[in-house]
TILOPA-546560 format. One record per residue (C-alpha): x, y, z; residue number from 1; residue in three letters. Coordinates in nm, 4 decimals, always signed. Example, Ala and Ser with C-alpha at 12.3 -4.5 7.8 and 13.67 -1.06 7.14 Angstrom:
% TILOPA-546560
+1.2300|-0.4500|+0.7800|1|Ala
+1.3670|-0.1060|+0.7140|2|Ser
END
This chain:
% TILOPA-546560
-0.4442|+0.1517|+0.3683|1|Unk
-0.1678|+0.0351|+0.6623|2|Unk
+0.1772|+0.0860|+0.6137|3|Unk
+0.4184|-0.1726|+0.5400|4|Unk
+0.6682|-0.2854|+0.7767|5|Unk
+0.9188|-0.0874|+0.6211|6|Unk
+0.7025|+0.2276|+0.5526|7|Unk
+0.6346|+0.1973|+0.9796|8|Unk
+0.9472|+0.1943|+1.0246|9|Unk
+1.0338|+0.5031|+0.8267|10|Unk
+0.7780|+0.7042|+0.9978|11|Unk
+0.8514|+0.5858|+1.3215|12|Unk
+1.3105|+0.7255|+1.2838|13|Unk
+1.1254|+1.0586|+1.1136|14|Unk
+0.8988|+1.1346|+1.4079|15|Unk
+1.1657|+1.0510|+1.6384|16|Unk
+1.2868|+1.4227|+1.7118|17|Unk
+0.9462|+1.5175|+1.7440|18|Unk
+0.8068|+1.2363|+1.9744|19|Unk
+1.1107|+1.1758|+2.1631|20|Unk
+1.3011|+1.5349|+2.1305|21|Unk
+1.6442|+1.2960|+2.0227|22|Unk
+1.7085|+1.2005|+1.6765|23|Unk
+1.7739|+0.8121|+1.5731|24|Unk
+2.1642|+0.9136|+1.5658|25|Unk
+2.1418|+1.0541|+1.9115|26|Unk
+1.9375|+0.7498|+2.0726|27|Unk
+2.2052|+0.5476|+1.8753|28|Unk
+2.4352|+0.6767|+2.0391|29|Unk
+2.2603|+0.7173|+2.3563|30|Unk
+2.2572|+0.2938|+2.3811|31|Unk
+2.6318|+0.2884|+2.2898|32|Unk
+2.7111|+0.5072|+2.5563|33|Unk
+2.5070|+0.3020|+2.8089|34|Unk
+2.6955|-0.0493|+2.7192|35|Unk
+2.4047|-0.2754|+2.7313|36|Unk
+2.4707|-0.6286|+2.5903|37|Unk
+2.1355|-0.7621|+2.5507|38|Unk
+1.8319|-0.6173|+2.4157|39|Unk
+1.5886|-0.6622|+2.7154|40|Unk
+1.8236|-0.4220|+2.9038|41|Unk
+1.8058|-0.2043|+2.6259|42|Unk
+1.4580|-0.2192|+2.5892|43|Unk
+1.4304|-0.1270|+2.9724|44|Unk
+1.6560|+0.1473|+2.9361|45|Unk
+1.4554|+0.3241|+2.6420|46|Unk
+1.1056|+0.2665|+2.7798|47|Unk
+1.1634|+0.2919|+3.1905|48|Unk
+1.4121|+0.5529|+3.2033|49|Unk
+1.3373|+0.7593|+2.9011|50|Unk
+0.9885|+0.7002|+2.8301|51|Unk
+0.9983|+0.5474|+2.5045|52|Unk
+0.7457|+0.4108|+2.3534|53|Unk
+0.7946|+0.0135|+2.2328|54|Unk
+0.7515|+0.0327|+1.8464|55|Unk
+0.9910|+0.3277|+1.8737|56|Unk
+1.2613|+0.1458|+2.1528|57|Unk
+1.2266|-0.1641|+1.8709|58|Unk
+1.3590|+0.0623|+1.5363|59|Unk
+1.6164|+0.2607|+1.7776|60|Unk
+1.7424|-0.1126|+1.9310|61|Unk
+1.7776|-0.2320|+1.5664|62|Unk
+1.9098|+0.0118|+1.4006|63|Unk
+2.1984|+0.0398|+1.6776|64|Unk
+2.2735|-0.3591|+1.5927|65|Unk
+2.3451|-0.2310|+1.2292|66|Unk
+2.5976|+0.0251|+1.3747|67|Unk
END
């Protein structure tokens, strides 16, 4: 059976530290540091630079709008 949206989404912020070796805090705070104002540069930033995957650049882009 797939995973909801929401269930995704969970796995995705708990895998985080393992996939990515920073937790959803730290790339959180990572993008606040960095002082992007859109989300493509964002998006760039995660993927390009710190080899993010998309799915996982998406739920770290969001959650840093809810900050």
């Amino acid at each position: 059976m797939a995973l909801s949206p929401q269930e995704m989404e969970t796995a995705i912020i708990k895998n985080l530290p393992e996939k990515t070796g920073k937790s959803l805090e730290q790339w959180v705070e990572l993008l606040a540091k960095a002082n992007l104002s859109n989300k493509k540069e964002q998006m760039t930033l995660l993927k390009k630079t710190h080899g993010v995957g998309h799915f996982q650049a998406q739920t770290i882009i969001k959650a840093s709008a809810e900050e």
